[in-house]
Residue frames as a rotation matrix with the C-alpha (Angstrom) as fourth column:
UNK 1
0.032 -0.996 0.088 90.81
0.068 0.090 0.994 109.24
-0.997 -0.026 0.070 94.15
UNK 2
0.390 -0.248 -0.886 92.27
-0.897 -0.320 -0.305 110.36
-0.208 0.914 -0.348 90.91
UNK 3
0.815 -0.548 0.188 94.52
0.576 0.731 -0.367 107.91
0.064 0.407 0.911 88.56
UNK 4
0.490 -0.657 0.574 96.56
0.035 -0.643 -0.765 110.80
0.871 0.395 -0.292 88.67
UNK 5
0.581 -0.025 0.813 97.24
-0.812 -0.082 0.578 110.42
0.052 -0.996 -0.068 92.74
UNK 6
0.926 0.172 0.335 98.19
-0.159 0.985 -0.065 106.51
-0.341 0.007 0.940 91.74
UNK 7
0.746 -0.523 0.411 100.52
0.449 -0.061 -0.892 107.72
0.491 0.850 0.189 89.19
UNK 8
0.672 -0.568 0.474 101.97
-0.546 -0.813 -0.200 110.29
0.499 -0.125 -0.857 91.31
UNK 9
0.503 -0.275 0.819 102.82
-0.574 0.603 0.554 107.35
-0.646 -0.749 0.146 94.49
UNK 10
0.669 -0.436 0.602 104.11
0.517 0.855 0.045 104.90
-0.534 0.281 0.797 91.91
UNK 11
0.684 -0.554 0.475 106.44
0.087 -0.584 -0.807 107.67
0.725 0.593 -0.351 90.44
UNK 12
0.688 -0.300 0.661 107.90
-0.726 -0.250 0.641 108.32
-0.027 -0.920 -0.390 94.13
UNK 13
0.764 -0.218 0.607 109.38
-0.187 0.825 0.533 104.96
-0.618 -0.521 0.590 93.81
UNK 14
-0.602 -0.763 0.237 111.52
0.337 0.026 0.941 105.44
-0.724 0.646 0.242 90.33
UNK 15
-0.127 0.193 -0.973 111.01
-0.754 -0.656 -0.031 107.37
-0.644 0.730 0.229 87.17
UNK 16
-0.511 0.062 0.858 109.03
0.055 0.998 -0.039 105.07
-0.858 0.027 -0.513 84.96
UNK 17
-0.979 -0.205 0.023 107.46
0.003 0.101 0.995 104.62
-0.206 0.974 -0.099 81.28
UNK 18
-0.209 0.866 0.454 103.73
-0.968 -0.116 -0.224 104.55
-0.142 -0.486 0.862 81.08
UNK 19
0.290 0.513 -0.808 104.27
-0.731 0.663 0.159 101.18
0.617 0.545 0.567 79.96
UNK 20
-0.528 -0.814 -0.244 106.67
0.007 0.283 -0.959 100.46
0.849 -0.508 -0.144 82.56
UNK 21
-0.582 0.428 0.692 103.96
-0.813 -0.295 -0.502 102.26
-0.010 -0.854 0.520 85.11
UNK 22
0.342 0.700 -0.627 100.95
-0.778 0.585 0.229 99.67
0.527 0.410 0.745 83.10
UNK 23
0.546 0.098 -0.832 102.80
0.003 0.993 0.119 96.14
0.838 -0.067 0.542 83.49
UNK 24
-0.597 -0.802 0.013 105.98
0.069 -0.067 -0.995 96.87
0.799 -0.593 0.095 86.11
UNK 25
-0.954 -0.088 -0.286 103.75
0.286 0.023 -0.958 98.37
0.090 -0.996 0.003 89.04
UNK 26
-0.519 0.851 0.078 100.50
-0.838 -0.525 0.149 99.60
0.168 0.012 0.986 88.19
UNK 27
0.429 0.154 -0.890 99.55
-0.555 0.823 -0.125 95.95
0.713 0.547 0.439 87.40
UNK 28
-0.043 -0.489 -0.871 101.87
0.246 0.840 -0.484 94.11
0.968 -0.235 0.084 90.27
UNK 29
-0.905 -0.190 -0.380 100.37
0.415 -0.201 -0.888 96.82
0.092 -0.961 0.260 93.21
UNK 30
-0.926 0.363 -0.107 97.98
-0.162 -0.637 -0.753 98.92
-0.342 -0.680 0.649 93.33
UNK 31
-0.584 0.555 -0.592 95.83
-0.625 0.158 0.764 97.18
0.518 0.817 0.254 90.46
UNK 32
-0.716 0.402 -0.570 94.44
0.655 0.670 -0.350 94.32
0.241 -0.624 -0.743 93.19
UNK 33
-0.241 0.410 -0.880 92.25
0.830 -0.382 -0.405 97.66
-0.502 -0.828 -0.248 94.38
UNK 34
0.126 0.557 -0.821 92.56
0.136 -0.829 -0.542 100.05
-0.983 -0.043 -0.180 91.57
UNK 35
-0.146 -0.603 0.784 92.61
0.641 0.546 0.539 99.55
-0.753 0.582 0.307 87.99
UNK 36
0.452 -0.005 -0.892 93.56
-0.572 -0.769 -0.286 101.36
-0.685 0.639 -0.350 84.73
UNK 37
0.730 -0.057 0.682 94.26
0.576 0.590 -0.567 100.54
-0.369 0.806 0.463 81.13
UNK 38
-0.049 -0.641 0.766 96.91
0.980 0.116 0.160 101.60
-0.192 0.759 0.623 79.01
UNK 39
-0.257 0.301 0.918 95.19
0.707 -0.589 0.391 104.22
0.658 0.750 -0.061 77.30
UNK 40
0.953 0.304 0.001 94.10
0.274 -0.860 0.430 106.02
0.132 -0.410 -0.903 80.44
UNK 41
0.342 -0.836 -0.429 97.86
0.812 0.033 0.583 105.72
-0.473 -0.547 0.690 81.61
UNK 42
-0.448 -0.546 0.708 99.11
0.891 -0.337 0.304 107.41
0.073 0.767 0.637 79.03
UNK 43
0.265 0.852 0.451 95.80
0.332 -0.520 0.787 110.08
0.905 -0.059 -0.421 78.78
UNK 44
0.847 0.165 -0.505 96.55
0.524 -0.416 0.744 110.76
-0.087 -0.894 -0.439 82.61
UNK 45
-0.005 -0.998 0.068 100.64
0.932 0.020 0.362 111.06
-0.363 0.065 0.930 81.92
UNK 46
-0.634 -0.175 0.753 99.92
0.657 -0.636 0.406 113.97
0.408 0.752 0.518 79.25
UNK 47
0.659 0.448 0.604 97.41
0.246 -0.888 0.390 116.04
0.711 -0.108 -0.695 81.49
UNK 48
0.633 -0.373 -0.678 100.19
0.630 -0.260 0.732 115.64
-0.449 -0.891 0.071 84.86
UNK 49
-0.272 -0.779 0.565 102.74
0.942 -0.334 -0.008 117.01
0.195 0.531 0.825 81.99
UNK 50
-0.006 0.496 0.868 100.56
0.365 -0.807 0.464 119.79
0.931 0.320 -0.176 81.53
UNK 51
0.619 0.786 0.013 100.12
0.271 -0.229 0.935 120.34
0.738 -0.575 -0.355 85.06
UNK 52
0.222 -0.739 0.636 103.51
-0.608 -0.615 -0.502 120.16
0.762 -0.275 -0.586 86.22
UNK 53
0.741 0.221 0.634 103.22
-0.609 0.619 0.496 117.32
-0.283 -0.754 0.593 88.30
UNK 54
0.443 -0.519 0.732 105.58
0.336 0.852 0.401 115.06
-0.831 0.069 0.551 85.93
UNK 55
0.371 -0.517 -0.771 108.34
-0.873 -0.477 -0.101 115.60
-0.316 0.711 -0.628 83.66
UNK 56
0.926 -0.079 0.369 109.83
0.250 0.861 -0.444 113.24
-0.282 0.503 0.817 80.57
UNK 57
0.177 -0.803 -0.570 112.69
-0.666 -0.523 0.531 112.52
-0.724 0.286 -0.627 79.61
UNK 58
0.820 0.482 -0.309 113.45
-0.550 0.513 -0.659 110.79
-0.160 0.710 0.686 76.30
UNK 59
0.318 -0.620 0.717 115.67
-0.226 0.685 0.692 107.70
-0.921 -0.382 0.078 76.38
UNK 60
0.050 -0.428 -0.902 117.64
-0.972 0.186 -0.142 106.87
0.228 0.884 -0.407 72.67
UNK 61
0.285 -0.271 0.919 117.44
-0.137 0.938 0.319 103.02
-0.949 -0.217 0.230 72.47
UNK 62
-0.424 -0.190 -0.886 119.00
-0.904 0.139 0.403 101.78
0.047 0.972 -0.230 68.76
UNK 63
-0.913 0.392 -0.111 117.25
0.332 0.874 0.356 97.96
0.236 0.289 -0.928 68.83
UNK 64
-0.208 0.782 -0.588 113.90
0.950 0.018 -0.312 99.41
-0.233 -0.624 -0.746 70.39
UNK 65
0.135 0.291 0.947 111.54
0.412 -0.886 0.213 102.37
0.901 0.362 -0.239 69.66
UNK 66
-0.761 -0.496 0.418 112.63
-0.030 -0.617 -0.786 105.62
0.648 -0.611 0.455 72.45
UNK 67
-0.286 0.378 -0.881 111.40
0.915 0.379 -0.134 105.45
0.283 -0.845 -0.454 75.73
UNK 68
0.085 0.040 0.996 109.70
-0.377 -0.924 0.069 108.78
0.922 -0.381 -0.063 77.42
UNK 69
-0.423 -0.223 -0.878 110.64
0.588 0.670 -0.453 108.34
0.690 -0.708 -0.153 80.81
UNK 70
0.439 0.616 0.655 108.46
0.010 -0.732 0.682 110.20
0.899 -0.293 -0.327 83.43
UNK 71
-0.748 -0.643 -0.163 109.82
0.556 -0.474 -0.683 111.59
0.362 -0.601 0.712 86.83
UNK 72
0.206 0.888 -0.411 107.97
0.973 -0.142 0.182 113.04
0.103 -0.437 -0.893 89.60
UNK 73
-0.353 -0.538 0.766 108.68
0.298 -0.840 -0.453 117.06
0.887 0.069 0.457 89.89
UNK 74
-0.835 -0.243 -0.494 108.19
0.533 -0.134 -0.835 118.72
0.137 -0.961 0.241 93.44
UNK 75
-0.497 0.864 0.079 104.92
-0.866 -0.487 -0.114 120.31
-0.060 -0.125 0.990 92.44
UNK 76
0.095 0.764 -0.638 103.99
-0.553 0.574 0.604 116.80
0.828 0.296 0.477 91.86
UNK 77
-0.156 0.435 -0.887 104.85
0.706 0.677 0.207 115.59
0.691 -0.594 -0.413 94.86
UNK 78
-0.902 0.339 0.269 103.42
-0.431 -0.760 -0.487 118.30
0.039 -0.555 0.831 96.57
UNK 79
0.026 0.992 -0.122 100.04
-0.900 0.076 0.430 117.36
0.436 0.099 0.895 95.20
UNK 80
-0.053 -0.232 -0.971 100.77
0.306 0.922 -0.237 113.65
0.951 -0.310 0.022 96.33
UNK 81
-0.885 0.060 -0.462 101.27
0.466 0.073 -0.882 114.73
-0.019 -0.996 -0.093 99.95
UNK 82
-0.815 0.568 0.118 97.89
-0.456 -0.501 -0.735 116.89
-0.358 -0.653 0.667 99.83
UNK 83
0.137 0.777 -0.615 95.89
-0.496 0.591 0.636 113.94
0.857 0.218 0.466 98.59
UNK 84
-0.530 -0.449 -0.719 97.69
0.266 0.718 -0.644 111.95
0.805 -0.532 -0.261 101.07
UNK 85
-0.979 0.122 0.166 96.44
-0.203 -0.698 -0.686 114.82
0.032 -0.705 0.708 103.85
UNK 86
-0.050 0.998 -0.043 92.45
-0.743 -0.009 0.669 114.55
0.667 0.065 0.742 102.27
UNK 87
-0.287 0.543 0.789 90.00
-0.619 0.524 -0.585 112.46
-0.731 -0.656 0.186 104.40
UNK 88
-0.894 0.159 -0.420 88.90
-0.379 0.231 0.896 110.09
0.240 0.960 -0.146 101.78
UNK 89
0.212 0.977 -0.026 84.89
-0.972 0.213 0.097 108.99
0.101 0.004 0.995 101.38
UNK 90
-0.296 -0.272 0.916 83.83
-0.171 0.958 0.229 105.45
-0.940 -0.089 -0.331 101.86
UNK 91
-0.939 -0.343 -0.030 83.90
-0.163 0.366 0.916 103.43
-0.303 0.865 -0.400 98.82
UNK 92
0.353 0.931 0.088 80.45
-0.762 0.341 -0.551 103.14
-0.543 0.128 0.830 97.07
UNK 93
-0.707 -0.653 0.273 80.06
-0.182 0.540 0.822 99.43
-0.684 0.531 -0.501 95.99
UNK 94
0.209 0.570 -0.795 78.66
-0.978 0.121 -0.170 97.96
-0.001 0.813 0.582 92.62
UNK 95
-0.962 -0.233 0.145 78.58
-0.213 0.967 0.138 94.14
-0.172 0.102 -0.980 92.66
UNK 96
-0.049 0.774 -0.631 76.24
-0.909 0.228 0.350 92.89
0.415 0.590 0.693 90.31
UNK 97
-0.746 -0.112 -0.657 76.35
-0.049 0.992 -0.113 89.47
0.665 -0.053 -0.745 92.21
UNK 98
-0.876 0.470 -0.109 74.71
-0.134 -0.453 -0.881 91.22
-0.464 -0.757 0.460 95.67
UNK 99
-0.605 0.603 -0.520 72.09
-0.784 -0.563 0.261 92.37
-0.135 0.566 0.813 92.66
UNK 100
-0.538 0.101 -0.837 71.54
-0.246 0.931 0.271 88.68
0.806 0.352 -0.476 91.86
UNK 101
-0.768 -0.035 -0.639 71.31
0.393 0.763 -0.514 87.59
0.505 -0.646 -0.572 95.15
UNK 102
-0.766 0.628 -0.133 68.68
-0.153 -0.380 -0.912 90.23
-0.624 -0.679 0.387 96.46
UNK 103
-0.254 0.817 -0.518 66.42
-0.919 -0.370 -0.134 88.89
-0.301 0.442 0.845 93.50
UNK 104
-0.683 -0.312 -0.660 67.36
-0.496 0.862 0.106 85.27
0.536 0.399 -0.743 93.74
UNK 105
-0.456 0.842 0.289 63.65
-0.452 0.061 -0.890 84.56
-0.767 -0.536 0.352 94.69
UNK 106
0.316 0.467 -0.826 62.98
-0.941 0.041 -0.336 84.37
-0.123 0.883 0.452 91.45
UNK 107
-0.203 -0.867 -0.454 65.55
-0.830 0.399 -0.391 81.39
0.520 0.298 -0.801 91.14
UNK 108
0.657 0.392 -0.644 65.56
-0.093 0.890 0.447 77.72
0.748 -0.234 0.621 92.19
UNK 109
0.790 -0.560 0.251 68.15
-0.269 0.050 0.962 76.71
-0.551 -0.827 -0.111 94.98
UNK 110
0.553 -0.733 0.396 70.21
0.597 0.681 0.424 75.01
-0.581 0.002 0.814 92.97
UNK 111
0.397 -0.523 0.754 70.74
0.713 -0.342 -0.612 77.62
0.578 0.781 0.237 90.62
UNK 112
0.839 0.015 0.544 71.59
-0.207 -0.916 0.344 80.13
0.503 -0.401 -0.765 93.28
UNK 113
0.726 -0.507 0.464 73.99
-0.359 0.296 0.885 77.60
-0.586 -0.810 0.033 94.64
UNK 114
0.671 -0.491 0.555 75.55
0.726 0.281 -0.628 77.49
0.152 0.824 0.545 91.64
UNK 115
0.511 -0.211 0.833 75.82
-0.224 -0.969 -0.107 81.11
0.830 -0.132 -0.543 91.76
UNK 116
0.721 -0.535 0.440 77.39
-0.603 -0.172 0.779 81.05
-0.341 -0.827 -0.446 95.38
UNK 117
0.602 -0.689 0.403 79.99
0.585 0.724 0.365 77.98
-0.544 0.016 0.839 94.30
UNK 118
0.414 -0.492 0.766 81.23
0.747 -0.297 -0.595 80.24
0.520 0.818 0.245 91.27
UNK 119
0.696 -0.143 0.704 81.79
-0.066 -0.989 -0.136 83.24
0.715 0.048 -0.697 93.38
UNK 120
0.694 -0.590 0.414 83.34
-0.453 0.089 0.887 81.87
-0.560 -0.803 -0.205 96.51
UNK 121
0.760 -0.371 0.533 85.66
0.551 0.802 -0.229 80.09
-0.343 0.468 0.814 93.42
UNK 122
0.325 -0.494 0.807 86.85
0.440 -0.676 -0.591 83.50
0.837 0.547 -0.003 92.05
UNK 123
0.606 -0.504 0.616 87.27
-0.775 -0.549 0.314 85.13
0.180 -0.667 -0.723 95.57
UNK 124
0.928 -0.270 0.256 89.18
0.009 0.704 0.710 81.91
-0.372 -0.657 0.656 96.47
UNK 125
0.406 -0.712 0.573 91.42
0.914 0.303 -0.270 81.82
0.019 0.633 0.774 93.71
UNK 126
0.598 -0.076 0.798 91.90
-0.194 -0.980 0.052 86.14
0.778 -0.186 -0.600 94.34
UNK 127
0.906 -0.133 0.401 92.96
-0.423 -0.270 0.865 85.01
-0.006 -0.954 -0.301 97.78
UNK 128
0.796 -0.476 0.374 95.38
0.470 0.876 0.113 82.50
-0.381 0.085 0.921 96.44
UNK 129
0.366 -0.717 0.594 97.12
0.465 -0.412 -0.784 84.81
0.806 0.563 0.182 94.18
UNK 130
0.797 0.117 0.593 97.24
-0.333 -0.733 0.593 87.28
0.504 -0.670 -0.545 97.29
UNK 131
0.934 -0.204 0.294 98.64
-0.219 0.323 0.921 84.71
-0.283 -0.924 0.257 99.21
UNK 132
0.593 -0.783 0.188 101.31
0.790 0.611 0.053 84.08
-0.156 0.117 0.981 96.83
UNK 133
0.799 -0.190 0.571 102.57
-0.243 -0.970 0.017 88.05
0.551 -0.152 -0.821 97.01
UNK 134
-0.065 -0.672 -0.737 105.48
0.619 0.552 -0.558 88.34
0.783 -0.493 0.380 98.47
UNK 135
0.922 0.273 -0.274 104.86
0.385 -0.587 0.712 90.06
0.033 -0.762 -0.647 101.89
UNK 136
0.276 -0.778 0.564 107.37
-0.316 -0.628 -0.712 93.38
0.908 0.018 -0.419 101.90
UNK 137
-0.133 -0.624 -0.770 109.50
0.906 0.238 -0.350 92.51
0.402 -0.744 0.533 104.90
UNK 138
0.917 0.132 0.377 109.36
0.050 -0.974 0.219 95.54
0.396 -0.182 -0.900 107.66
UNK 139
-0.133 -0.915 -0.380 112.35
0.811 0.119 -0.572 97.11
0.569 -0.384 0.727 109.15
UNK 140
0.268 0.018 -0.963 113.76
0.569 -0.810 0.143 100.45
-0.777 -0.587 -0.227 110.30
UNK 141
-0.809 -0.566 -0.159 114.74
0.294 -0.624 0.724 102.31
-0.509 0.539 0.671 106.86
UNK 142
-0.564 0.526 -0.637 112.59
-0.720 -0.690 0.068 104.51
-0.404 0.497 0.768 104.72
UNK 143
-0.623 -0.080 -0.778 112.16
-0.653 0.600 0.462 101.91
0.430 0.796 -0.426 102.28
UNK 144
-0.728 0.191 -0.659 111.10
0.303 0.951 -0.059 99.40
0.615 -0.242 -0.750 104.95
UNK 145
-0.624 0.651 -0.432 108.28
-0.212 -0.674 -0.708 102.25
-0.752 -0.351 0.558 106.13
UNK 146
-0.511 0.442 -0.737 106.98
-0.793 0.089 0.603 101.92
0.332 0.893 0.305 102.32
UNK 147
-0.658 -0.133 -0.741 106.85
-0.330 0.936 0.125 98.37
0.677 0.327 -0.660 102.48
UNK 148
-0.839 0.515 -0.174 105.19
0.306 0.183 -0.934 98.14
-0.449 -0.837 -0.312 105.85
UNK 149
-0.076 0.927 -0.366 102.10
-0.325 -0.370 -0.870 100.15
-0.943 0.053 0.330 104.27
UNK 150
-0.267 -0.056 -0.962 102.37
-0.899 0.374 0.228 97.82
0.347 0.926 -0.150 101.25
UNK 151
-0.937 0.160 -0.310 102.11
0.237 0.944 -0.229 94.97
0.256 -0.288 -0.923 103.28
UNK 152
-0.764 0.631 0.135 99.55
-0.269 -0.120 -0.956 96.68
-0.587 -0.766 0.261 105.16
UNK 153
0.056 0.634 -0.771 97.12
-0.963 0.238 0.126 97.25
0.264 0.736 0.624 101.88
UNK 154
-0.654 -0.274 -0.705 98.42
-0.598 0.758 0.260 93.48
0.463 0.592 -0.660 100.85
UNK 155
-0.874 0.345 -0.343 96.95
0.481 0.717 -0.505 91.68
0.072 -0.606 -0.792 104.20
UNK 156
-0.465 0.884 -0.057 93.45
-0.436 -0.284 -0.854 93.92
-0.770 -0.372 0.518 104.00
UNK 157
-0.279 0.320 -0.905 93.18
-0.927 0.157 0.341 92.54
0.251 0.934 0.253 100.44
UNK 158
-0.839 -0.464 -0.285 93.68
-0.286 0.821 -0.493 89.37
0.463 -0.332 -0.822 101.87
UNK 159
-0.795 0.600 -0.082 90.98
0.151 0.064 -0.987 89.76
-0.587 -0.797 -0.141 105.00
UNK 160
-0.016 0.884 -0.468 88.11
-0.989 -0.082 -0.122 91.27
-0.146 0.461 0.875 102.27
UNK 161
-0.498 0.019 -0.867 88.77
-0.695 0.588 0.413 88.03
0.518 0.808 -0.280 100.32
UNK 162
-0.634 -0.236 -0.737 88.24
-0.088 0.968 -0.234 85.94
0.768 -0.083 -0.635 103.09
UNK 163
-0.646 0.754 -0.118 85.75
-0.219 -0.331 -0.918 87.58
-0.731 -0.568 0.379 104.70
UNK 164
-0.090 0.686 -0.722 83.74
-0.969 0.106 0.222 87.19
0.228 0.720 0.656 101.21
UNK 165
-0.634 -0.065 -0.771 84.51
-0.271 0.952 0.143 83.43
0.725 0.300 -0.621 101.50
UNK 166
-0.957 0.075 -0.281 83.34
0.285 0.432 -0.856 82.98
0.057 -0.899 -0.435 104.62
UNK 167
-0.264 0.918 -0.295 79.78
-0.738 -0.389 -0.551 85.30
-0.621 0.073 0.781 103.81
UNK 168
-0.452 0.326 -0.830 79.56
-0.778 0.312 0.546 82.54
0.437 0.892 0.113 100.74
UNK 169
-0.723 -0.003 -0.691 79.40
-0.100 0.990 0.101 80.17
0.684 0.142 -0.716 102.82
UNK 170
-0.797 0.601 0.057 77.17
-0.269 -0.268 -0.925 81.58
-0.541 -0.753 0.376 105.34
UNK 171
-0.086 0.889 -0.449 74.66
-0.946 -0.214 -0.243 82.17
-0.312 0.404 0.860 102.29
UNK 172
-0.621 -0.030 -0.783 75.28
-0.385 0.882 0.272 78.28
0.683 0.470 -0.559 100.95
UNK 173
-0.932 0.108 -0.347 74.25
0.328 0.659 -0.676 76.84
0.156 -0.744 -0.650 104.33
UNK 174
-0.391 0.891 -0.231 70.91
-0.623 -0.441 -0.646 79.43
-0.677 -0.109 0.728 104.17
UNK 175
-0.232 0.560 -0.796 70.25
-0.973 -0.129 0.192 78.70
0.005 0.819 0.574 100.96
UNK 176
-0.762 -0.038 -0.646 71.12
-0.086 0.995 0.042 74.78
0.642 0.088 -0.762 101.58
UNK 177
-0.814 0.559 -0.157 68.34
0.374 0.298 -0.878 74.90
-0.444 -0.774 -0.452 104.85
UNK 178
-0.368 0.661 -0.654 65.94
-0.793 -0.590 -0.150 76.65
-0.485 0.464 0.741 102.37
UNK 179
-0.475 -0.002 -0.880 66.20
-0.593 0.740 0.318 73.02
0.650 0.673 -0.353 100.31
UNK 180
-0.992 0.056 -0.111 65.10
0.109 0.821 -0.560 71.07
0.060 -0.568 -0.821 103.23
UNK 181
-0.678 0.729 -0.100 62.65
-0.128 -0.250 -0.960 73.11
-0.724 -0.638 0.263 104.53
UNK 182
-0.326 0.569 -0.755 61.15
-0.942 -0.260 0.211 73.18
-0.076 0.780 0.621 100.63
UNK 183
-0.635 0.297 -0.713 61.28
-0.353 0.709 0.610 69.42
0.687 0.639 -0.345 100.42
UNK 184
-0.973 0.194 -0.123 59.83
0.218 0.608 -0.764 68.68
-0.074 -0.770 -0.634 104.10
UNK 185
-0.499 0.714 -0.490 56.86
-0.615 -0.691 -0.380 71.26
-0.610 0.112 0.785 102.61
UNK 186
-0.323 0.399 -0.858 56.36
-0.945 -0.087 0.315 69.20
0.051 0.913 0.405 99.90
UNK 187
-0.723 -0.144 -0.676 56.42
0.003 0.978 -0.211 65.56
0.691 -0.154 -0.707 101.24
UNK 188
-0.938 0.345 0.027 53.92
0.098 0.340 -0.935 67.13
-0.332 -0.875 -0.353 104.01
UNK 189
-0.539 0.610 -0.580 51.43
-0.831 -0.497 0.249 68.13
-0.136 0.617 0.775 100.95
């Protein structure tokens, strides 16, 4: 997936600033799963121009510097429906924690169970925010189609999180029967 695909879906919904795209919706949707800074926003905004995918208009404010306002054009959503069409790969991950943990031989128990408290802390608190989302209501209008596959995303975020929580604690309870078994080793020395 492009940023430029991201941009195109969150354009579908209303014609929007790149700062507007940044903090408004980039940042309150699709960011839980895919993130971007400022600078690419902007950087992506000025090649769709080029491409025809999005068009600006410039807004006159008199208390505030002018707004460019961006707008999807019908070659852009074209392209939007034939990403939509692609098969998409699975996701390759990088989690430098995994990394830890497949070398956390090296490591005492306790420090590894450190390591597992902190992480099942940050997915917990991930799940919390999640949970405080409002869930998009479904219906029968266009709108309430959207929303349904907003919710949908919302509640898979959800399941990862808590599927992590629930692997932490698998690996606590290893790592915690690893502690016994070390001290019953040592007490039979």
């Amino acid at each position: 997936m492009s940023l430029s695909h991201a941009i195109l879906g969150l354009l579908t919904v209303m014609p929007m600033t790149g700062y507007d795209l940044k903090t408004q919706a980039f940042d309150n949707t699709i960011a839980h799963f895919w993130q971007a800074d400022q600078t690419q926003i902007h950087r992506t905004l000025a090649t769709m121009a080029e491409s025809g995918w999005v068009e600006s208009t410039l807004e006159i404010q008199e208390d505030r510097p002018n707004r460019k306002v961006y707008h999807i054009t019908e070659a852009g959503r074209g392209e939007l429906r034939r990403w939509l069409k692609t098969e998409q790969p699975l996701p390759i991950y990088r989690e430098p924690f995994l990394v830890q943990l497949f070398f956390a031989g090296e490591l005492d128990s306790a420090t590894v169970l450190a390591h597992i408290a902190h992480q099942r802390e940050g997915h917990a608190a991930r799940l919390a925010h999640y949970e405080q989302l409002p869930v998009p209501p479904t219906g029968s209008s266009e709108l309430d189609r959207q929303r349904t596959f907003w919710r949908l995303t919302l509640e898979m975020g959800m399941a990862m999180e808590q599927a992590y929580i629930d692997w932490l604690n698998q690996c606590e309870a290893v790592v915690r029967g690893m502690g016994a078994q070390e001290k019953e080793d040592q007490n039979t020395d």
